[in-house]
C-alpha positions, 0 to 999 in steps of 0.5 A: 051618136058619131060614135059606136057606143050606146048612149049613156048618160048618169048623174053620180056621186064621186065614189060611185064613179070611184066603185065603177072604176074598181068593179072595172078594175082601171088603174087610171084617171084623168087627172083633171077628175081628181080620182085619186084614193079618197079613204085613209082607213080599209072601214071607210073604204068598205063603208063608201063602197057599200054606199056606192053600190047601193047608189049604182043599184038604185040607178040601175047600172051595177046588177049582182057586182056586175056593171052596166055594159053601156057604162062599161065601155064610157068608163074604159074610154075615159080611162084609156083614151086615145085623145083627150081635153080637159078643162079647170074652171076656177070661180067663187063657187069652187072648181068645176072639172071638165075631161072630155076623151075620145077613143076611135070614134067614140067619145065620153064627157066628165063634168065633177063639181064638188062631190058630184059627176056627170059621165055621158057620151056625147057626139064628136065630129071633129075639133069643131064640135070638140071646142064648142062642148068645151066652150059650152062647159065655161058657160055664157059671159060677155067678152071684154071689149078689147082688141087682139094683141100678141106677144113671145109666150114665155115673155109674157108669162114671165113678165104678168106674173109680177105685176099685182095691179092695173098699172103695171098690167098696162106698164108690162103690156105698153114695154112688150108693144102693146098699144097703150090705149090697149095695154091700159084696157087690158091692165084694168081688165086682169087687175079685177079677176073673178074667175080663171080657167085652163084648157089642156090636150092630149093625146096618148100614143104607145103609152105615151103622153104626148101634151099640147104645148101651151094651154088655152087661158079663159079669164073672167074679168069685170071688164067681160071675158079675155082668152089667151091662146097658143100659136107656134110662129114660122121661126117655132116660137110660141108665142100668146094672143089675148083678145076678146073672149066671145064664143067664137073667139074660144072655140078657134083657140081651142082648135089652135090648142088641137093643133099644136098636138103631134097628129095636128087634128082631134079625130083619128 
């Protein structure tokens, strides 16, 4: 480990996690995890609290009410981070939920998919091997065979929210610059969508949430898989690149996404 924690590693049901978080007293989630109340009655309360404590149990990381020390300190660096990405992933199988936290030099992944989380400590060294965790969390697809092509961010948002098929993808595309050739990839390319996700930073200072501006778009197409990315040009407008969503591709606009963050960097 990078870190100074001990390494933890549990496979728990949601309200597990959701017990964990109530023994340790936090009052805060990510809200990528969607951990907010889960029970509208104080008996199921009490009956999904006594499930979960049995779950912990067996498991070996609540003893007498008391949680592991291990899991203790990944649960406090998920709660009270000092830096954070996290990652909704939107597919035909539903939504899969990344948070990935730092604090000092420890760090703690969160994958929850349904009514299933995963919480373990994992080894940072920097944005590098920060974007390739998170990369790996979307999984393999074949990047779509297109070029890089650039735009104003707010132009382009405001411009592909209308459109609702290839044509005018590529319409939209070809009337902002884009090469029609490309403009005409791309077109077919969003018009036929299976899957989407968000990548977002943050980082929490005095009690502040400071957030990326932007977000990191992956979208999984039948023509392969596009990434949209935020840079900040020399006038201090952001603008978006679309390219080819190959893993080195995702990896650098993530890196990017880090540096739009005040402190410009992951690490402390």
């Amino acid at each position: 480990m990078y870190g100074t924690m001990s390494d933890v590693r549990a496979a728990l049901s949601v309200d597990a996690l959701w017990r964990v978080g109530e023994l340790l007293d936090v009052q805060t989630w990510p809200a990528v995890l969607d951990l907010r109340a889960r029970h509208d009655t104080v008996e199921a309360h009490h009956a999904a609290a006594t499930r979960a404590e049995q779950e912990l149990a067996a498991a070996g990381l609540v003893r007498h009410g008391a949680v592991d020390d291990a899991l203790t300190l990944a649960v406090r660096t998920v709660a009270d981070p000092e830096s954070q990405c996290e990652a909704r992933i939107f597919g035909a199988d539903g939504i899969r939920r990344v948070s990935l936290t730092r604090r000092g030099l420890d760090h703690v992944l969160v994958l929850r998919k349904d009514e299933s989380i995963t919480i373990e400590t994992v080894s940072i060294d920097g944005t590098a091997t920060l974007a390739a965790r998170i990369a790996a969390c979307l999984g393999p697809a074949e990047p779509a065979d297109v070029g890089a092509v650039s735009a104003p961010t707010a132009e382009l948002a405001s411009r592909l929210d209308s459109c609702t098929d290839a044509g005018e993808f590529a319409d939209t595309l070809s009337a902002i610059g884009v090469d029609r050739r490309e403009a005409v990839v791309y077109g077919a390319a969003f018009a036929e969508r299976h899957g989407y996700a968000e990548i977002v930073a943050s980082e929490f200072v005095e009690g502040r949430t400071q957030q990326s501006s932007g977000s990191v778009a992956v979208y999984e197409t039948v023509r392969g898989r596009v990434v949209a990315s935020p840079s900040w040009s020399p006038d201090g407008q952001m603008w978006t690149t679309l390219s080819a969503g190959s893993a080195h591709r995702i990896k650098q606009a993530i890196g990017l996404l880090v540096e739009t963050l005040p402190n410009r960097r992951w690490m402390p």
